[in-house]
C-alpha positions as CSV (number, residue, x, y, z in Angstrom):
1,X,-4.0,-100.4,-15.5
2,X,-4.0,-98.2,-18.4
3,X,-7.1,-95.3,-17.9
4,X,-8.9,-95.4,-21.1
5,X,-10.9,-92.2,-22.4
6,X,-13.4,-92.0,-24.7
7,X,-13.5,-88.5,-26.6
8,X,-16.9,-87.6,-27.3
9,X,-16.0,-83.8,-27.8
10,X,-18.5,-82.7,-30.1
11,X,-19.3,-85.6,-31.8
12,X,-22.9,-85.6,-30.0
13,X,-23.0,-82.0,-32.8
14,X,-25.2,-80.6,-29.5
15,X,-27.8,-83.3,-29.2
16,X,-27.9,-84.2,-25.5
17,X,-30.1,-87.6,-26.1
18,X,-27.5,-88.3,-29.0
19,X,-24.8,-87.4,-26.3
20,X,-26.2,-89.8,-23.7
21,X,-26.1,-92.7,-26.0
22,X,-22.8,-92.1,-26.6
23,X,-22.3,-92.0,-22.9
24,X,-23.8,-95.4,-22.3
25,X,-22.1,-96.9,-25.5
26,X,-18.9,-95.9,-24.0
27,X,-19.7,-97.4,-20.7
28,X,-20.9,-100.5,-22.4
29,X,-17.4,-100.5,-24.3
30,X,-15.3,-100.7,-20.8
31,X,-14.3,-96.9,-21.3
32,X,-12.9,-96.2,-17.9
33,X,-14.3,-92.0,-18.5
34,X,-15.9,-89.9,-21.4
35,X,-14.3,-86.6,-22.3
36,X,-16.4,-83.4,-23.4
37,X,-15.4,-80.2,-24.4
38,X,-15.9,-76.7,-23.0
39,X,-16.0,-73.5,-25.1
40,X,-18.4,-70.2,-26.0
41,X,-18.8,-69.7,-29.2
42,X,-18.9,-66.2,-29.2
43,X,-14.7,-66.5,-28.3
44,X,-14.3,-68.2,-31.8
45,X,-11.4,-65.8,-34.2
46,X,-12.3,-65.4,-37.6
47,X,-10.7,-68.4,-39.5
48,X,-11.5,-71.5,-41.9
49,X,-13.7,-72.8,-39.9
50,X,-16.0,-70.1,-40.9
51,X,-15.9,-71.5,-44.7
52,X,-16.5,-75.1,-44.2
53,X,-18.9,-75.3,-41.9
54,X,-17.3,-76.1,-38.4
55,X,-18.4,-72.5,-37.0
56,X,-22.1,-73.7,-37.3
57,X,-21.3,-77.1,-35.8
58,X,-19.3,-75.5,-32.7
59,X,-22.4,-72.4,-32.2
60,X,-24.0,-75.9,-32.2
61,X,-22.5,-78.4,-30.0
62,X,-20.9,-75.6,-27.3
63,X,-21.4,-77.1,-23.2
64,X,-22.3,-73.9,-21.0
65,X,-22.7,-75.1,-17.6
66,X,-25.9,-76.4,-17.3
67,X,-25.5,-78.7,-20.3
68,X,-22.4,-80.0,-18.4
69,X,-23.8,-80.6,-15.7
70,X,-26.7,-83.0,-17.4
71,X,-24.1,-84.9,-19.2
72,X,-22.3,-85.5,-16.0
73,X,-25.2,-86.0,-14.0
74,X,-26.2,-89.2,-16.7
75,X,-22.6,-89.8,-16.7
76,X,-22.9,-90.5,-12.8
77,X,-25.8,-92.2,-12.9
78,X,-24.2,-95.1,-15.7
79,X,-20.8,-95.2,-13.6
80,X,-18.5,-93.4,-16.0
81,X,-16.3,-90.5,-14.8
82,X,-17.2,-87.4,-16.9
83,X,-14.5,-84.4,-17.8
84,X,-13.5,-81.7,-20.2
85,X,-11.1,-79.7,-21.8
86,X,-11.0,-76.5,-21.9
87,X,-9.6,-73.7,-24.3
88,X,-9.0,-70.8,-21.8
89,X,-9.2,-69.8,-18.1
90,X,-13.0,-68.7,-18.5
91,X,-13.7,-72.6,-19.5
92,X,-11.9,-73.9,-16.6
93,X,-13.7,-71.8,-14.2
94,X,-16.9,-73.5,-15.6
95,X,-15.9,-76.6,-14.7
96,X,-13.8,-75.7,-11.4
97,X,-17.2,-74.3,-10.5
98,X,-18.9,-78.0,-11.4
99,X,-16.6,-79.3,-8.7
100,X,-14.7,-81.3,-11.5
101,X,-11.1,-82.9,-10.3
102,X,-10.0,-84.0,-13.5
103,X,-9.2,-81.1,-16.7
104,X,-7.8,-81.4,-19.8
105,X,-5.7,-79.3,-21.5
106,X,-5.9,-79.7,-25.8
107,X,-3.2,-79.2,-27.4
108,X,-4.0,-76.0,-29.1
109,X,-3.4,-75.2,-25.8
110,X,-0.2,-77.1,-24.6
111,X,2.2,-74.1,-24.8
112,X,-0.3,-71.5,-22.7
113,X,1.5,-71.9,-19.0
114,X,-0.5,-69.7,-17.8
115,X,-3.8,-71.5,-18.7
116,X,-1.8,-74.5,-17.3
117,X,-0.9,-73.3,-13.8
118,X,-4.4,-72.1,-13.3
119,X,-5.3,-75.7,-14.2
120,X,-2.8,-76.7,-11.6
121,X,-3.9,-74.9,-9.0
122,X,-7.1,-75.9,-9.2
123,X,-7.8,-79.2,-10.1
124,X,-6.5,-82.7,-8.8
125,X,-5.2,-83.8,-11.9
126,X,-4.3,-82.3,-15.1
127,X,-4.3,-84.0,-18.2
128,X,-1.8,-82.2,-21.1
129,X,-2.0,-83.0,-25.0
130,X,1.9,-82.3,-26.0
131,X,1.0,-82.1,-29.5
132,X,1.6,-79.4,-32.5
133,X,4.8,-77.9,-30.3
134,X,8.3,-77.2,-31.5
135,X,10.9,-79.2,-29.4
136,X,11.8,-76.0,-27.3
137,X,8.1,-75.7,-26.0
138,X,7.7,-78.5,-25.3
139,X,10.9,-78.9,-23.0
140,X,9.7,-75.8,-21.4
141,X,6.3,-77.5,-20.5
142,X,8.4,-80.3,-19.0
143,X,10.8,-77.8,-17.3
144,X,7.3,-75.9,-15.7
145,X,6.0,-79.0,-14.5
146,X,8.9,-80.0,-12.8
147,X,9.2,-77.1,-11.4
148,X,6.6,-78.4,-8.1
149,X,6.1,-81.6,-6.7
150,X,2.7,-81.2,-5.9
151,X,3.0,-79.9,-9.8
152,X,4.2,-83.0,-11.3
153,X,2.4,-85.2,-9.2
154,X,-1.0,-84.5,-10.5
155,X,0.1,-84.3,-14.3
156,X,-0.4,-86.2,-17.1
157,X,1.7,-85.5,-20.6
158,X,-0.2,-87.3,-23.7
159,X,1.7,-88.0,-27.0
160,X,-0.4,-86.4,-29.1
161,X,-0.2,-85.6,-33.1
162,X,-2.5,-82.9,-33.8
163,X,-3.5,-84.1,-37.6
164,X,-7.3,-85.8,-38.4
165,X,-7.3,-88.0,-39.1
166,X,-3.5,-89.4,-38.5
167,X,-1.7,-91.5,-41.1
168,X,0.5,-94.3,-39.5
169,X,3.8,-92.9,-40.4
170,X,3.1,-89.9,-38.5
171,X,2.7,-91.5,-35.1
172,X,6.3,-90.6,-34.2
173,X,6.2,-92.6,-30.9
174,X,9.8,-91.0,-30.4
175,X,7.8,-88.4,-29.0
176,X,6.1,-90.6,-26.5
177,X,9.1,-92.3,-25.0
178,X,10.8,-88.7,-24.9
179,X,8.2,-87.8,-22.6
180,X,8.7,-91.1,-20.7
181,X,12.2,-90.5,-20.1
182,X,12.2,-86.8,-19.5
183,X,8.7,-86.5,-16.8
184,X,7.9,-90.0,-16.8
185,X,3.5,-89.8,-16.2
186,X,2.8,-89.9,-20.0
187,X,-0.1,-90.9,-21.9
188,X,-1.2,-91.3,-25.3
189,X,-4.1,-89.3,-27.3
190,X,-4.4,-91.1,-31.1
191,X,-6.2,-89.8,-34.1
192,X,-5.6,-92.4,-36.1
193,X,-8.3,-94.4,-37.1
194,X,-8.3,-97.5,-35.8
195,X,-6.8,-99.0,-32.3
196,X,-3.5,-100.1,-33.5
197,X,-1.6,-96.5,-32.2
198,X,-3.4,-96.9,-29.0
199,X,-2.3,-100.7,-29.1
200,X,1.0,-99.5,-29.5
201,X,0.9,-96.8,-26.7
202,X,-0.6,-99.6,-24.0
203,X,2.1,-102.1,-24.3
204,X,4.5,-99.5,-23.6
205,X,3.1,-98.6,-20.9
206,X,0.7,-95.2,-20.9
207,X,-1.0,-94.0,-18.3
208,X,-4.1,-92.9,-19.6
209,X,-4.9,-93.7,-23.7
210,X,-7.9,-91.4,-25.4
211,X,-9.6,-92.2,-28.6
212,X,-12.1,-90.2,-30.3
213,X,-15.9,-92.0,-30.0
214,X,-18.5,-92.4,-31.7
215,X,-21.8,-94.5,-32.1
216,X,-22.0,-93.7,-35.6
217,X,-19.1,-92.9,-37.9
218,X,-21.6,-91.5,-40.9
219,X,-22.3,-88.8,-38.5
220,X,-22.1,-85.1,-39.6
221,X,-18.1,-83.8,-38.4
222,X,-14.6,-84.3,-39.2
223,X,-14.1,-86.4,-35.6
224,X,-16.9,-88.6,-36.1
225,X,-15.7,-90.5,-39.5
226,X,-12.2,-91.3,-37.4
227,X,-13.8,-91.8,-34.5
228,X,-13.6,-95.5,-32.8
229,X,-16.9,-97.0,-32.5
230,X,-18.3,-99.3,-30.0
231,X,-17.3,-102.2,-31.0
232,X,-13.5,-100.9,-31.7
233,X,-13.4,-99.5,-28.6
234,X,-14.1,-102.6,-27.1
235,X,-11.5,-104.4,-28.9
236,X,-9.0,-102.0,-27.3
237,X,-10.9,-102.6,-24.0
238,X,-10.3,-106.4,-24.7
239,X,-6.4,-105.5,-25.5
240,X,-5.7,-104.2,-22.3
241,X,-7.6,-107.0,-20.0
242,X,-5.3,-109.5,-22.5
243,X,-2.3,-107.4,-21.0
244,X,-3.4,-107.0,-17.7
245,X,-3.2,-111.1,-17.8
246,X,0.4,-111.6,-19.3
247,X,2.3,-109.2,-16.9
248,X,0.5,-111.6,-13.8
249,X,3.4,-112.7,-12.3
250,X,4.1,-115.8,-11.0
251,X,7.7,-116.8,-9.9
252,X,10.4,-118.3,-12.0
253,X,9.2,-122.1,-11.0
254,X,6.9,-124.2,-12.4
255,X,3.2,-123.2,-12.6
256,X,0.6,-125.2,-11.9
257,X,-0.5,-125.2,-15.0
258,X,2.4,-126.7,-16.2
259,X,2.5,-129.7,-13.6
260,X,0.8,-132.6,-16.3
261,X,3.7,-131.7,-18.7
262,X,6.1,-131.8,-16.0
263,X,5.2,-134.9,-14.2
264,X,4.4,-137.1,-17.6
265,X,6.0,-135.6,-20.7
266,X,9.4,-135.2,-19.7
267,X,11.8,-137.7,-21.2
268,X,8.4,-139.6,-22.7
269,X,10.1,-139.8,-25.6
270,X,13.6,-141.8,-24.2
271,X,12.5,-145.5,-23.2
272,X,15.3,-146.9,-24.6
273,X,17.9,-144.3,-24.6
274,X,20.2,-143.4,-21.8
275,X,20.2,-140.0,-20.7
């Protein structure tokens, strides 16, 4: 079945108790994992963000290790898998060093292949947001990944349109079944608010869908107002088990469920006509 992710990012805004219950709301949701993010602040460029207020929100909401660890300890204990992302080789040797097996790769980050063979090389699977890349990097991502079995095996290209929120028209799933025919393991990761993108992305087929969570979409940050919520999230959750059920296969015959209709209803209607 489809994997599905629940982005928490920094939507917890470095509350660990508010991170938690977003933990357990995602669990309580059917989220198969929840998905943090790994950075140090004091690696941030000058830019925007230090006009609007996002600086002060990531100096805030920043994992270091031993945060990480606590959120994937509790993660543990409710029966969710627990990963990151990370932004360069200095956050993937955090979590290499929390014995993680699953990374993920942002897409501000998509066309680094350095940053992504280090990934590769260390982790058992790799997770890749293709998103905000020209045509030719992207083909060269595909190209690199092809480039090893043992490479391609373990990889994971998302659809991904790197725009918060996402407006409908922008989903350009051309994108995702590019991917599909050119490496095959893809994946979907929506900004779009609401499930219908990821609805889309699950009957075709993706590997893994992630959605940005929250347990509160009045929450401070751009993410959370976007964000699915519980209850949304367990829609989605409800779409897949619906989907799971109509691909059961069960020969070209009659079912059983069909054996009232075929034993009384056929030709009910023909008393006194010949057939």
């Amino acid at each position: 079945m489809t994997i599905l992710v629940a982005e928490i990012g920094w939507n917890f805004l470095g509350n660990l108790k508010l991170a938690k219950k977003m933990i357990a709301a995602a669990k309580k949701s059917g989220a198969d994992a929840v998905k943090f993010q790994i950075w140090d602040p004091s690696n941030l460029k000058n830019g925007p963000w230090d006009n609007d207020g996002r600086r002060k929100i990531y100096e805030k909401a920043y994992l270091d290790k031993e945060k990480y660890l606590y959120l994937k300890k509790y993660s543990n204990k409710v029966s969710i898998k627990c990963f990151a992302s990370a932004f360069n080789i200095d956050g993937l040797k955090i979590l290499k060093a929390t014995k993680d097996s699953w990374v993920k790769i942002p897409s501000h980050e998509s066309y680094n292949i350095k940053l992504i063979e280090f990934a590769l090389k260390n982790f058992k699977k790799v997770i890749v947001s293709a998103g905000c890349m020209k045509k030719n990097e992207l083909n060269k991502l595909i190209k690199f990944v092809k480039t090893k079995r043992s490479y391609s095996k373990k990889t994971c290209l998302l659809h991904c349109v790197s725009s918060y929120p996402l407006k409908s028209e922008n989903c350009n799933f051309e994108k995702f079944d590019y991917l599909k025919k050119n490496f095959g393991s893809v994946g979907y990761s929506g900004h779009y608010q609401g499930i219908e993108d990821a609805a889309y992305a699950l009957f075709n087929n993706a590997e893994i869908i992630e959605k940005h969570f929250t347990i509160n979409n009045k929450l401070p940050g751009r993410d959370n107002k976007f964000a699915l919520n519980q209850k949304q999230f367990s829609k989605l959750n409800n779409l897949r088990n619906l989907y799971k059920e109509f691909n059961k296969k069960h020969g070209l015959g009659i079912q059983r469920c069909e054996t009232d209709i075929y034993k009384n209803y056929r030709s009910r209607w023909s008393k006194n006509i010949k057939i």
